[in-house]
C-alpha positions in Angstrom: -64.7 28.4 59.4 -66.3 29.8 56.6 -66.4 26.7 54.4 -67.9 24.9 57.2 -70.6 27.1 57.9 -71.0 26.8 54.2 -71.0 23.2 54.1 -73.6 23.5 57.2 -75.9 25.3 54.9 -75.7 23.3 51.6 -76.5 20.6 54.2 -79.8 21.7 55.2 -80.3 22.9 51.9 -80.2 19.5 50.9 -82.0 17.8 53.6 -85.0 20.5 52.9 -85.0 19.7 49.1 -85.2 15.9 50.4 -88.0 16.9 53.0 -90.1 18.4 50.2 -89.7 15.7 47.7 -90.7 13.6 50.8 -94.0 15.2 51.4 -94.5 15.3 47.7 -94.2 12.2 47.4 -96.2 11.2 50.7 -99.5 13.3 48.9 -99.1 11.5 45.7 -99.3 8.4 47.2 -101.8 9.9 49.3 -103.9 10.8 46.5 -103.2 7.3 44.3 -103.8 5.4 47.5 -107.0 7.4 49.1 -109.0 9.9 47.3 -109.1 8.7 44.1 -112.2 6.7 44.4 -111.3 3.6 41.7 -108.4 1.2 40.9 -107.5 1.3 36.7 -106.9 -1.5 34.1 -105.1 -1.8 30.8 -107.7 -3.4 28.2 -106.9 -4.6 24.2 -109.5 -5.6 22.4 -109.8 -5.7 18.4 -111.9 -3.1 16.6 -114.9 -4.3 15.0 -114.4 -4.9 11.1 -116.9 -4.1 8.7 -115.2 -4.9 4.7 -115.4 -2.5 2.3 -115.3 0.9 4.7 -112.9 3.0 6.4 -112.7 0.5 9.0 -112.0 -2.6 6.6 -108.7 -3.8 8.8 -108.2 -5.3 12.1 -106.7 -2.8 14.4 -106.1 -3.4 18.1 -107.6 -0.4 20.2 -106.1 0.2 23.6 -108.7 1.9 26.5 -108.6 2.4 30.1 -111.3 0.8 32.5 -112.1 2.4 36.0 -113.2 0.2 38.6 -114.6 2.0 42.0 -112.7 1.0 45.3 -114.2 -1.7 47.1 -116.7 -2.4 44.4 -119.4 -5.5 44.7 -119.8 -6.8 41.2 -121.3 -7.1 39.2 -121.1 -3.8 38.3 -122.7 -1.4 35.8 -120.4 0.2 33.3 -120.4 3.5 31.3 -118.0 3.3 27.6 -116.5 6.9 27.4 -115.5 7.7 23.2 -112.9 10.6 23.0 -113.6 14.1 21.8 -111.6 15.4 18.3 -109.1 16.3 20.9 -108.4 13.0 22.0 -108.2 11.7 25.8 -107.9 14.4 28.1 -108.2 15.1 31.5 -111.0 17.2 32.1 -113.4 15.7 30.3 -112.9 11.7 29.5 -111.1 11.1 32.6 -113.0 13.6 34.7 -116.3 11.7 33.8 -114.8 8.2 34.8 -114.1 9.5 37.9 -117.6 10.7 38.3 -118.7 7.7 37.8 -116.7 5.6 39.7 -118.1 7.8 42.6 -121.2 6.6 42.3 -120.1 3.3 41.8 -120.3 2.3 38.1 -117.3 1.2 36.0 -116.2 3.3 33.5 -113.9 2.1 30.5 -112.2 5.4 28.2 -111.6 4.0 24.8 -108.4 5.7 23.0 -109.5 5.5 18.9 -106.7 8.0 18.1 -103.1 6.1 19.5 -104.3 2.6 17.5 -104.4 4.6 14.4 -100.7 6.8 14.8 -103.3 9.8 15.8 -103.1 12.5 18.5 -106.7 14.2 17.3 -108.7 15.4 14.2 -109.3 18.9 15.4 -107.6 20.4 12.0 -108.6 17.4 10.1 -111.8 15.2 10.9 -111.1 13.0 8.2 -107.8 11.8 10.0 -110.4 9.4 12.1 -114.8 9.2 10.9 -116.5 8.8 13.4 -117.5 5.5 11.7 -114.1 4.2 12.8 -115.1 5.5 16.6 -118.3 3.8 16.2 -116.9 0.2 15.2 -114.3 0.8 18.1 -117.1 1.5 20.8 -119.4 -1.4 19.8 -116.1 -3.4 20.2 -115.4 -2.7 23.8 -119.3 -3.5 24.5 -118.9 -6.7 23.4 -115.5 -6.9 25.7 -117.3 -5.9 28.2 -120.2 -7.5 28.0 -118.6 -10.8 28.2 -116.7 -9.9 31.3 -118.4 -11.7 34.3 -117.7 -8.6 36.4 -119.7 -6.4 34.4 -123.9 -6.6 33.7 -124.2 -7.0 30.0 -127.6 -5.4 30.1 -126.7 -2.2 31.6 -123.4 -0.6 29.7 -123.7 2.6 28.5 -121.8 4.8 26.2 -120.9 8.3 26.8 -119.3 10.6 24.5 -118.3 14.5 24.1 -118.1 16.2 20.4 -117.2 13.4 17.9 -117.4 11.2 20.9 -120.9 12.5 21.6 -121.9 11.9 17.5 -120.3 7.6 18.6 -122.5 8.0 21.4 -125.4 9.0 19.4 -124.7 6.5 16.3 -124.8 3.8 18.2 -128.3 4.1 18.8 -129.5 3.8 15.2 -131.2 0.3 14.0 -129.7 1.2 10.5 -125.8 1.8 11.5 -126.1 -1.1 13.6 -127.0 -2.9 10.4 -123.8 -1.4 8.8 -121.9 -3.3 11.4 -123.1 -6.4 10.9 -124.1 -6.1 14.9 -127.1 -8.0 16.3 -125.8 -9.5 19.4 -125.5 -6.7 21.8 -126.8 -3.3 22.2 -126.0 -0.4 24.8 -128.2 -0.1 27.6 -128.1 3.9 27.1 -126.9 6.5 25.6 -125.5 10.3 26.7 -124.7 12.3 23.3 -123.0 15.5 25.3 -122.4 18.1 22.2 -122.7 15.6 19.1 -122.7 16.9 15.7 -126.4 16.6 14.4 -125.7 18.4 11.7 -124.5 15.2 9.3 -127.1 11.8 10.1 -128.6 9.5 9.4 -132.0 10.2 7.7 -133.8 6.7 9.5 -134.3 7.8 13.1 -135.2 4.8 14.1 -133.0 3.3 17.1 -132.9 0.2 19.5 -135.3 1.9 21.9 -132.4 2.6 24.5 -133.0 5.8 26.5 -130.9 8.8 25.0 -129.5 12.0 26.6 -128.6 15.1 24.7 -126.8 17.4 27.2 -125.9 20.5 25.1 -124.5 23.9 25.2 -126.6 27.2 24.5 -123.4 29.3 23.0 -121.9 26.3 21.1 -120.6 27.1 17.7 -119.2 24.2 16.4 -121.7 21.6 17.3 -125.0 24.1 17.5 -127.9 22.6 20.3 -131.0 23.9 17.4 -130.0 20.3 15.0 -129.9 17.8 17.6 -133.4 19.0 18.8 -135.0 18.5 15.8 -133.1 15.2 15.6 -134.2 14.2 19.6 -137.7 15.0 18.1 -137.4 12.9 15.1 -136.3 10.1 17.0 -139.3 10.1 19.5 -141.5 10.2 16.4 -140.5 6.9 15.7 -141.9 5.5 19.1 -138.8 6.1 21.2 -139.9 7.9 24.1 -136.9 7.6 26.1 -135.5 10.8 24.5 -134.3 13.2 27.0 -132.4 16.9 26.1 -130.8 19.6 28.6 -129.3 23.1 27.5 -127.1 24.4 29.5 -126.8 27.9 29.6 -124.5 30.6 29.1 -122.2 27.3 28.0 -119.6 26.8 25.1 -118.0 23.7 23.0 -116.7 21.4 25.5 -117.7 23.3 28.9 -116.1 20.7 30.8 -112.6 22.4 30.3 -112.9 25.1 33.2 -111.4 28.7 32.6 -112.5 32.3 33.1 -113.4 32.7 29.3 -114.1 30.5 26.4 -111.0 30.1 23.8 -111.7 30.8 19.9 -109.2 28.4 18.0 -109.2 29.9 14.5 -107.6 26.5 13.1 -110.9 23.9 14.3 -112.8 22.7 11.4 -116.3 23.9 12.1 -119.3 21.7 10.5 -122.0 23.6 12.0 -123.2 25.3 8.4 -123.5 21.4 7.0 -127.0 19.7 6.6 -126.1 16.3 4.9 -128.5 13.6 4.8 -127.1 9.6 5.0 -129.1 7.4 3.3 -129.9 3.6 4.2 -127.9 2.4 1.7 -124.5 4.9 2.6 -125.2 7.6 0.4 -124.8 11.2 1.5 -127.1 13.9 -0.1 -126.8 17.2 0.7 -130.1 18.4 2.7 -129.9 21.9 1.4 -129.1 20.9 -2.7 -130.1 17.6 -2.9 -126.1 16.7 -4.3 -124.9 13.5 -3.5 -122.0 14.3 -1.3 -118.6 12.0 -2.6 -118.2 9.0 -0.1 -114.5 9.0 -1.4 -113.8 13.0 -0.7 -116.5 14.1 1.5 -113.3 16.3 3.0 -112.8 17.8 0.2 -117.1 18.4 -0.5 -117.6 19.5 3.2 -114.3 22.5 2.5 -115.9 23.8 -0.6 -119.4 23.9 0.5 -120.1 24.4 3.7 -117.0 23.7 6.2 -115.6 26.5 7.5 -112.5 27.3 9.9 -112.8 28.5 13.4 -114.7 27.2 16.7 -115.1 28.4 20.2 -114.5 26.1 23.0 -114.1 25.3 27.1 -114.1 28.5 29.5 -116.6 26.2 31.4 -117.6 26.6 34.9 -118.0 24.5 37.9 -122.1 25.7 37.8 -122.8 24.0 34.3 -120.2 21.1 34.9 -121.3 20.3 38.1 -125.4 20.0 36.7 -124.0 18.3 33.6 -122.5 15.7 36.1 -125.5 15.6 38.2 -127.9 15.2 35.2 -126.3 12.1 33.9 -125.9 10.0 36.7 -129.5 11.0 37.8 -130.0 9.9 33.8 -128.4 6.5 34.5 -129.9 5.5 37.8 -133.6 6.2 36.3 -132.5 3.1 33.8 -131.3 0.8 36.3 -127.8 1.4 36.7 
């Protein structure tokens, strides 16, 4: 009697175990099938080789484009470069989703996993952002020859060393550098770029820019890309727009009840390096011309230092940050 009521119970047990894997199941599909508001593609495309630079070898670089449900195309599309921590998440995949809410395409570039990478937090030589930069003009020309997709309105988005791609793509003079004359992004939202290392030409292709950045940020500090959002409407672009959030850290996308301090991060934000129109790299503060070969090694001895505070966002800034670049794309067209 007793291994029967025994064999009763391990029976239920069982068919409760299969009852919740049911329903677990059922809401995954749930969610897959109904509240996530887009449908995803697998996309290769070739980077964008320019001889004689880090990026002197073809590379195949793999992204992920979001389409939004029950889209009429063609459709507007927003390229999303990774942060120095790579695709994660809460920021490169929480903005594509954004996005596709409102009903623009949105295609995450991955510059780390075509180059054996993970991320450059503790190194950001593993990947320059020159590589990023070669990568994202790449996937505009992908896209732009997709009948789906209006070549005259794809944007690029970016956080951190994404933000700095987002940003470099703008100037006439890296554009140059890339041998690009073709195609050209329709706009540009630099959230958190480092401003601290640029190009001295602040000239650009006239697209509207957005620098969305953070009052408490320590790693990529707001003060250097104002001066540089100023130096570029000096040269007759107008379409300059910047937003502080405040009370905000490094990446504020990444919710939690306080910001994190990762003593390991590489931290540029003492640098002020110049780069020249022909590639050089002078030091703003000394006038040395920084090594192209073992800037690494310049940027640990002079003014790199280790240690960066990040994330412990909240819904408040995130939520305005959203809000403020959509409302950023739809007043140029898209």
């Amino acid at each position: 009697m007793k291994a029967i009521r025994a064999s009763l119970r391990s029976g239920r047990a069982a068919a409760l175990a299969g009852a919740i894997l049911l329903a677990l199941a059922l809401a995954a599909y749930w969610y897959i099938a109904v509240l996530k508001p887009y449908t995803t593609e697998s996309l290769t495309f070739g980077t964008n080789v320019v001889a004689g630079t880090t990026n002197d070898e073809p590379i195949n670089v793999k992204a992920t484009l979001y389409i939004p449900k029950d889209a009429q195309f063609p459709l507007s599309a927003v390229i999303i470069m990774p942060s120095s921590s790579g695709i994660e998440d809460a920021r490169e995949v929480y903005y594509a989703d954004q996005l596709t809410r409102v009903g623009i395409a949105a295609l995450v570039v991955d510059s780390f996993s075509a180059r054996g990478l993970a991320d450059s937090v503790y190194d950001q030589s593993a990947i320059d952002v020159w590589d990023m930069e070669n990568d994202a003009i790449a996937a505009l020309a992908k896209l732009a020859k997709d009948p789906r997709f209006k070549g005259d309105r794809i944007a690029i988005l970016g956080v951190s060393k994404g933000g700095t791609t987002a940003m470099n793509n703008a100037f006439t003079v890296r554009r140059r550098w890339m041998g690009v004359r073709d195609v050209a992004f329709a706009a540009h939202v630099a959230i958190s770029p480092d401003c601290t290392w640029v190009t001295r030409r602040a000239n650009t292709t006239g697209a509207p820019i957005i620098f969305l950045l953070a009052e408490l940020d320590d790693q990529t500090p707001a003060e250097p890309c104002l001066a540089l959002a100023g130096r570029i409407q000096r040269t007759g672009n107008a379409q300059v727009e910047t937003k502080i959030y405040k009370g905000a850290h490094h990446a504020w996308e990444e919710l939690g009840w306080r910001p994190l301090y990762d003593a390991r991060a590489e931290n540029y934000a003492q640098c002020r390096v110049w780069v020249e129109e022909d590639g050089r790299m002078i030091s703003a503060d000394t006038g040395e011309i920084v090594p192209e070969d073992d800037w690494h090694a310049w940027a640990k001895k002079n003014c790199m230092t280790l240690g960066a505070t990040c994330c412990g966002g909240d819904r408040r800034n995130r939520n305005a940050a959203t809000e403020d670049i959509v409302g950023f794309l739809r007043r140029h067209g898209f």
